[in-house]
C-alpha positions as CSV (number, residue, x, y, z in Angstrom):
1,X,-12.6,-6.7,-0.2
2,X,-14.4,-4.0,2.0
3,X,-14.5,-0.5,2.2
4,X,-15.4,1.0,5.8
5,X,-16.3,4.9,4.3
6,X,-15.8,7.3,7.8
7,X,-18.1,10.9,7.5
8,X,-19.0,9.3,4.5
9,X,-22.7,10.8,3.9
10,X,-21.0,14.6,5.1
11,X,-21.3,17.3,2.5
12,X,-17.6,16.4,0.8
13,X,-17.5,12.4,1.5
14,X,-20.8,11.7,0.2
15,X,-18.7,12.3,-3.6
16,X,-16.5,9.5,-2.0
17,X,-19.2,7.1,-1.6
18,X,-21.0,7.9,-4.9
19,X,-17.7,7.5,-6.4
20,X,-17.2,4.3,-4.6
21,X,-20.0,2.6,-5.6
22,X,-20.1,3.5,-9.5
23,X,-16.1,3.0,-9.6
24,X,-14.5,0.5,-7.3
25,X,-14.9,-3.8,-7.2
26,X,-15.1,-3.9,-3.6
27,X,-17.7,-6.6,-2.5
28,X,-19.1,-4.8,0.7
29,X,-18.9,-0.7,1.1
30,X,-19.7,0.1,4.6
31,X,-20.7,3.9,4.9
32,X,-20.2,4.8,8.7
33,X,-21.5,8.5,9.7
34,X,-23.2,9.6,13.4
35,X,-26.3,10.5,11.3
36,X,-27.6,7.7,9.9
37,X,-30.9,9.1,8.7
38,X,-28.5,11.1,6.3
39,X,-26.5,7.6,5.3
40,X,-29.6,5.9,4.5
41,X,-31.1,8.6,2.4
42,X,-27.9,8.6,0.2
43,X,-27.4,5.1,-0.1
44,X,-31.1,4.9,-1.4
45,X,-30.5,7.8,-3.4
46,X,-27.4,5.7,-5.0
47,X,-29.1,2.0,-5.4
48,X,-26.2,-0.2,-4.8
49,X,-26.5,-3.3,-2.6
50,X,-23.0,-3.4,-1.5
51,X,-23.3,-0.2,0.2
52,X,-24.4,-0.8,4.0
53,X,-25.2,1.8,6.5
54,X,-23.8,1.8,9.9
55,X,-24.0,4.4,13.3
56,X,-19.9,5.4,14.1
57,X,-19.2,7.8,17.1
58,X,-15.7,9.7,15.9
59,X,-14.9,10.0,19.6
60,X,-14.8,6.3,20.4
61,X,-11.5,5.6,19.9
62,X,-12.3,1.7,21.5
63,X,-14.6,1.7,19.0
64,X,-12.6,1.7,15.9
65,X,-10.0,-0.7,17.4
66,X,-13.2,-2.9,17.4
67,X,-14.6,-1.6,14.0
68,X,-11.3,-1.4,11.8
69,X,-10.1,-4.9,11.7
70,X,-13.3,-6.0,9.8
71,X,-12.0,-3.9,6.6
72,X,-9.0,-3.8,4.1
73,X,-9.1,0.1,3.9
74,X,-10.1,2.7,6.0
75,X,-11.6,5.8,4.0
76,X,-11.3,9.0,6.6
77,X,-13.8,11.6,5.1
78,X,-14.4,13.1,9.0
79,X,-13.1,16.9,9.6
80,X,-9.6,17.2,10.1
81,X,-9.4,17.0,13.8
82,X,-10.0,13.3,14.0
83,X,-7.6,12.7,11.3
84,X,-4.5,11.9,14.4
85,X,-6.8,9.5,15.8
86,X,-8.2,7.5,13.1
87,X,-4.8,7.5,11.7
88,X,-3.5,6.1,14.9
89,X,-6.5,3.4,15.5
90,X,-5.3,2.0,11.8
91,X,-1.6,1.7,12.4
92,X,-2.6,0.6,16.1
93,X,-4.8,-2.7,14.4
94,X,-3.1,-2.8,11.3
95,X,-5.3,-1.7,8.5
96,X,-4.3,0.6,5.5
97,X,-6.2,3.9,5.3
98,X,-6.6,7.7,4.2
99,X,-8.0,10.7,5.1
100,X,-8.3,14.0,3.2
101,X,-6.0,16.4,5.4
102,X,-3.1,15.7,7.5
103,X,-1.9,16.8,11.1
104,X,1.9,16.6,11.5
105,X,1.9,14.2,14.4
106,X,0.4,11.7,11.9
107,X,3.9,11.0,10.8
108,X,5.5,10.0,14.0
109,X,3.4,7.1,13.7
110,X,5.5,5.9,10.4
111,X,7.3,3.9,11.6
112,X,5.2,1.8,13.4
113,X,3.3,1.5,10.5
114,X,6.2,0.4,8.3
115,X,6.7,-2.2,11.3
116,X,2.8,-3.6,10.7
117,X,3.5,-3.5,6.9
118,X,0.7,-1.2,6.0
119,X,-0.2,2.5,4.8
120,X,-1.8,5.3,5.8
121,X,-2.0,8.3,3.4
122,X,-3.0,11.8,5.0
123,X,-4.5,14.5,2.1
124,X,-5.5,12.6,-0.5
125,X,-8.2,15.6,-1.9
126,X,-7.7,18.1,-3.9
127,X,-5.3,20.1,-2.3
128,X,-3.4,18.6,-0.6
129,X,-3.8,15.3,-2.7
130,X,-4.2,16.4,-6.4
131,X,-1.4,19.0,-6.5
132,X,1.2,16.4,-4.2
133,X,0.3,14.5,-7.1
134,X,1.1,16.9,-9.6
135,X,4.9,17.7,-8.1
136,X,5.4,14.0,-8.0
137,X,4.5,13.8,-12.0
138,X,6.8,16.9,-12.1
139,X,10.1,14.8,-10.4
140,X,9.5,12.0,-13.1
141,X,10.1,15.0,-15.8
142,X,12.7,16.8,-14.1
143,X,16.1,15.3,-13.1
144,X,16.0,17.8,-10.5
145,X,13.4,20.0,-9.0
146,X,14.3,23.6,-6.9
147,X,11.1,25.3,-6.2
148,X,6.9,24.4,-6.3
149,X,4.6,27.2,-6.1
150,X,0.6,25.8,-5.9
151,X,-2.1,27.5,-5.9
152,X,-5.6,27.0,-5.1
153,X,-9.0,28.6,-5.9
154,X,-12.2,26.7,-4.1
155,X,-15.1,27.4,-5.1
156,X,-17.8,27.5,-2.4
157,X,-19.8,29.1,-0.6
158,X,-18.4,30.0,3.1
159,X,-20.6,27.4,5.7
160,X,-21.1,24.2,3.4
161,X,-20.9,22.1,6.4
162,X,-19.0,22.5,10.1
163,X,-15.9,21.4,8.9
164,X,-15.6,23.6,5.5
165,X,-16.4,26.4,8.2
166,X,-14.1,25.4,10.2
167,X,-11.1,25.3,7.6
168,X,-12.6,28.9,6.4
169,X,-12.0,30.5,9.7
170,X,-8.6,28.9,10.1
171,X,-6.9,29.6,6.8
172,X,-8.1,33.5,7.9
173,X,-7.0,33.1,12.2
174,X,-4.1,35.4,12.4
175,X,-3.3,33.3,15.6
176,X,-3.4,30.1,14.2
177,X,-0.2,28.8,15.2
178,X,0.3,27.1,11.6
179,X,0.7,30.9,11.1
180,X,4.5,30.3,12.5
181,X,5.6,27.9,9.4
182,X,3.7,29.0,6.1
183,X,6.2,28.6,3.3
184,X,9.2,26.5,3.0
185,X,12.4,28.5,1.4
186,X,16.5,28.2,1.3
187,X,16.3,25.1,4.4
188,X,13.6,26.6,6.9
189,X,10.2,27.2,6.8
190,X,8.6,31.1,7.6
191,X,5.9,33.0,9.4
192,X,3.0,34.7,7.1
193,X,0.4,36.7,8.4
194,X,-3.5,36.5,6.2
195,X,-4.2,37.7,2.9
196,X,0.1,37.8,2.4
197,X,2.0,37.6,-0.5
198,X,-0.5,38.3,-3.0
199,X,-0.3,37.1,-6.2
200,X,-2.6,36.9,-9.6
201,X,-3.0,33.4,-10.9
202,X,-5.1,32.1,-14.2
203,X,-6.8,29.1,-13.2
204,X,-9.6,27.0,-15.5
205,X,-12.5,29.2,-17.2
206,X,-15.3,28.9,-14.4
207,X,-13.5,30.3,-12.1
208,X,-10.2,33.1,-14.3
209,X,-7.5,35.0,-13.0
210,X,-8.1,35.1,-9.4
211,X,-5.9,37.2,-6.4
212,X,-4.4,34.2,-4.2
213,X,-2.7,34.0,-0.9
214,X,0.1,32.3,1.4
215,X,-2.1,29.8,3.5
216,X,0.0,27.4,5.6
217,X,-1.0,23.8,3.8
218,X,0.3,20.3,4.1
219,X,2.3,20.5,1.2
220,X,4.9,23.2,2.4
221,X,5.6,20.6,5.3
222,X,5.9,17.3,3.2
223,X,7.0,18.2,-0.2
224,X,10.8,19.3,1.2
225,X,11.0,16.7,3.3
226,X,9.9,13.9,0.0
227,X,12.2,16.1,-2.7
228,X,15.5,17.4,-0.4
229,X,16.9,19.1,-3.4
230,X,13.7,21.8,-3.0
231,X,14.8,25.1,-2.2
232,X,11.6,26.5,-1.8
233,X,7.6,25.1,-1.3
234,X,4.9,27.2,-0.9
235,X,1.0,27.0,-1.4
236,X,-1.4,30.1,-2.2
237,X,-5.1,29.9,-2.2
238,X,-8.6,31.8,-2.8
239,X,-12.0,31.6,-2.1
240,X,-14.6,33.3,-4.1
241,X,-14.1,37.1,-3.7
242,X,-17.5,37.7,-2.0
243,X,-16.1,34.7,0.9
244,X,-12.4,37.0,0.8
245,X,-14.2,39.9,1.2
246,X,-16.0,39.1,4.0
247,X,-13.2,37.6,6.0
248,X,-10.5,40.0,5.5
249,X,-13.3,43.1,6.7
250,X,-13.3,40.2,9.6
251,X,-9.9,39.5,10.4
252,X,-8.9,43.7,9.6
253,X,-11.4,44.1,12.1
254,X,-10.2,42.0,15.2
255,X,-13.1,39.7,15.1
256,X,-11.1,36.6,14.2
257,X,-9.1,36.4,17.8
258,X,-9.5,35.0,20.8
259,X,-10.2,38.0,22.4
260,X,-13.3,37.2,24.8
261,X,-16.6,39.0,24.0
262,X,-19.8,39.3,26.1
263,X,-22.7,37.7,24.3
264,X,-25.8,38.3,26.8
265,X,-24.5,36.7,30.3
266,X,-22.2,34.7,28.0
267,X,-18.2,35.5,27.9
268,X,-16.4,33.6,24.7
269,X,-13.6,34.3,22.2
270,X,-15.1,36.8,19.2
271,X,-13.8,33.7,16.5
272,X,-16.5,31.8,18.1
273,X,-19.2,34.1,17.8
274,X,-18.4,35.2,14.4
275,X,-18.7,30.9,14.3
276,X,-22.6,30.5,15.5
277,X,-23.3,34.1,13.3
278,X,-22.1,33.0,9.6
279,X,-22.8,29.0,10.4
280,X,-26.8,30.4,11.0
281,X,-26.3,33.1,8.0
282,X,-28.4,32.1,5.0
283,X,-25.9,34.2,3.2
284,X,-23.3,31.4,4.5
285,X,-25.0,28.9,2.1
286,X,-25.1,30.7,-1.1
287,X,-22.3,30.4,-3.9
288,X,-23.0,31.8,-7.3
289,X,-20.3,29.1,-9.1
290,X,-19.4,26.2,-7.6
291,X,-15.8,24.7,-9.0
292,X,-12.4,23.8,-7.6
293,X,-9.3,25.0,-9.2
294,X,-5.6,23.8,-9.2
295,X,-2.0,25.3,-11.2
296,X,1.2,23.8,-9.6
297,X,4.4,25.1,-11.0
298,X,7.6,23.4,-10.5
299,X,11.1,24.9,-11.3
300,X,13.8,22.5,-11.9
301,X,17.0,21.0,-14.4
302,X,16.8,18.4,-17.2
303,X,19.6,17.7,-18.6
304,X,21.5,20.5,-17.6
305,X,18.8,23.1,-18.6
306,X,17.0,24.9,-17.1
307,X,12.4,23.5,-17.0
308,X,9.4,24.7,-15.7
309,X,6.3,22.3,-15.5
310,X,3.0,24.2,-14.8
311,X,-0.1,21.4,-14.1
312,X,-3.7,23.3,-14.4
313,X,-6.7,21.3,-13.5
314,X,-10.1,21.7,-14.9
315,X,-13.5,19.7,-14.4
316,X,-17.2,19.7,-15.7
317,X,-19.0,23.0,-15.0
318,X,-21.6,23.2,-12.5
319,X,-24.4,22.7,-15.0
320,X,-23.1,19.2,-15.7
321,X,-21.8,18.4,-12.6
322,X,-24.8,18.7,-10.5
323,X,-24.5,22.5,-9.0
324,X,-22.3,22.1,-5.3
325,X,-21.0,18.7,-6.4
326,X,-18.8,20.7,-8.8
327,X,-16.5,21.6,-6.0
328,X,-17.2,18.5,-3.8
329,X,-16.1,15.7,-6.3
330,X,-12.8,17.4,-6.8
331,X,-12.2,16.4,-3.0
332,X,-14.2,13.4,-2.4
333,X,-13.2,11.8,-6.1
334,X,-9.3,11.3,-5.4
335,X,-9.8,9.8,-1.8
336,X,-12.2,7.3,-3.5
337,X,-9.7,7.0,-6.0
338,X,-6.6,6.3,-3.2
339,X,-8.6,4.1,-1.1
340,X,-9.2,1.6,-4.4
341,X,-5.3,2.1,-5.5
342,X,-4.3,1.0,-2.0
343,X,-6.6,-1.9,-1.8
344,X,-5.3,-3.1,-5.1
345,X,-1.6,-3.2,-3.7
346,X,-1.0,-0.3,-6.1
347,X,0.4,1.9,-3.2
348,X,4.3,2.9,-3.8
349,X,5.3,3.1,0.2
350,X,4.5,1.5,3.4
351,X,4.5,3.6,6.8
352,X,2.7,6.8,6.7
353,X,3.5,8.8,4.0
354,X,2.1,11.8,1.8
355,X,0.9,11.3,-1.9
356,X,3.4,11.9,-3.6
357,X,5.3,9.1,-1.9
358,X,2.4,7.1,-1.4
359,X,0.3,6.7,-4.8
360,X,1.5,5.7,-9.0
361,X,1.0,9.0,-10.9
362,X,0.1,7.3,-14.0
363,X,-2.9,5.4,-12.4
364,X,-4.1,8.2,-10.5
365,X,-4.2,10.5,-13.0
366,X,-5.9,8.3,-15.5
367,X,-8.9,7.6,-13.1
368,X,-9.2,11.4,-12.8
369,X,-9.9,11.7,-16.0
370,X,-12.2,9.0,-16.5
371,X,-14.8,11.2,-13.5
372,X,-13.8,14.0,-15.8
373,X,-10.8,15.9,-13.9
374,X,-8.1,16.1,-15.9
375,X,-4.8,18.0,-15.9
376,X,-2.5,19.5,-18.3
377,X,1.0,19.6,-18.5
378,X,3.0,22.2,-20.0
379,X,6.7,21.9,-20.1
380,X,8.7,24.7,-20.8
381,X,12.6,24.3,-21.0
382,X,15.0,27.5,-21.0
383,X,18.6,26.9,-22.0
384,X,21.8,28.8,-23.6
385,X,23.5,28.3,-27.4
386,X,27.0,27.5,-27.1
């Protein structure tokens, strides 16, 4: 079997191919990236003979109809925005993927896929990925389930990498049409604007009881549609405070629109400049703890009373976990561990589908554990005497 590893020496992917090569059995792991000086110093750095390096351009889309057909699984781990395309170069040649986000036009491509009887799984990382993961555990528990609340808190610093910038400044755009459908509640989905709906939530030691957020997510959108007896789906998140405060005296301030600036003899929208400033910001780089952490609650019946599950992640400290990696192999560790469920034939679905449709909960939470992310469950059941 081969691997072909997309973005896969970038600051989260490179988890994916470390995790790759001390984990899976594939025979050849091809790690494709436009900077190959950067895929050849990791694969050195990792010593495994089945990794090879090789130059990939995300914007030729010729290219990966050429590319693709080589492999048994394509491992997305580019930014989000090539996530429709790679997606669509997969179902277009017929070759089972995933990626670590997902953009809804992904799924119009399902059935196309079901037709070339493959899949493609968007958001398989932490969240979404992990926590789809943890509401699909939850309707194996629950004969029926009526409201998920998750809720994030990631660790790390504000400008990892373009992408991770990129995601910062979007969860935080108050014109980010996402902005329209944030939460899903009583059959349609509703508007929130930033820092909304503010909530305290305990999540694993390193990182406490944290203030979280509405943030419109991939799981508000797929979760109702994979569990119709929902009532409501909503997803809350954090940063580390210094990164919140920062962007809310941004956003409060106007400085997140597309209201056009001067810059010199230079006219653009104010997001972009505040862009170039904290992407060049040393400040930008610097995180004081470095972890990832995950609680999904999930209201629902079990014969005929009433059950809450709550799922809290935890993971290696920082100290143990090699500093940044501590937030990075929460993300790159489950699409490594996706891509080597679907090349076993382990996947539950065919088409394009989310995790929780996609991926065998026992499995997949099992090889979290054995990197050293695990998750506990807590059941809780409420009922009357007679």
């Amino acid at each position: 079997m081969r691997a072909l590893v997309l973005g896969g020496a970038g600051a989260v992917c490179k988890e994916t191919t470390r995790d790759l090569a001390e984990y899976s059995d594939f025979e050849e792991i091809v790690v494709a990236d436009y900077n190959v000086e950067a895929v050849e110093a990791l694969l050195a750095s990792i010593g495994d003979p089945r990794l090879k390096p090789l130059f990939f351009d995300a914007n030729d889309y010729d290219g990966m109809l050429k590319l693709f057909p080589e492999f048994d699984v394509v491992v997305n781990g580019l930014p989000f925005k090539y996530d429709l395309a790679v997606n669509k170069a997969c179902v277009e040649v017929g070759v089972n993927g995933l990626d670590l986000s997902s953009d809804d036009p992904q799924f119009a491509l399902h059935e196309e896929a079901v037709k070339k009887d493959m899949l493609f799984v968007p958001g398989v990382g932490a969240t979404p990925g992990i926590t789809n993961m943890m509401v699909r555990r939850a309707s194996e528990v629950l004969d029926v389930m009526h409201e998920v609340e998750i809720f994030f808190a990631a660790f790390r610093c504000l400008a990892p990498a373009p992408g991770l910038l990129q995601t910062t400044l979007w969860e935080f755009n108050p014109e980010e049409e996402d902005r329209a459908e944030v939460y899903f509640e009583d059959g349609k989905w509703h508007p929130t604007p930033p820092l909304s709906g503010e909530i305290e939530v305990r999540f694993h030691d390193q990182i406490g009881v944290q203030k979280v957020y509405y943030v419109p997510h991939d799981e508000s959108n797929t979760l109702p549609h994979s569990f119709p007896t929902l009532r409501r789906a909503a997803v809350r998140g954090c940063f580390p405070p210094h990164v919140m405060a920062l962007m809310g005296a941004l956003m409060r301030g106007g400085l997140l629109s597309s209201r056009p600036v001067k810059v010199g003899e230079s006219e653009m929208p104010s997001i972009e400049v505040m862009r170039a400033a904290l992407a060049e910001n040393p400040v930008s780089k610097e995180n004081p703890v470095w972890a990832y952490g995950l609680v999904v609650e999930v209201l629902g019946e079990r014969n005929g009373r009433k059950v809450k599950c709550t799922y809290r992640s935890q993971h290696p400290p920082q100290e143990e976990w090699g500093g940044e990696s501590a937030y990075f192999k929460n993300v790159g560790i489950p699409l490594s561990i996706g891509a080597q469920l679907i090349a076993h034939g382990q996947g539950t679905a065919k088409g394009v589908v989310p995790p929780e449709r996609a991926l065998p909960t026992q499995p997949f939470f099992a090889e979290l554990a054995k990197r050293g992310i695990t998750v506990e469950e807590t059941i809780l059941e409420v009922g009357e005497l007679a």
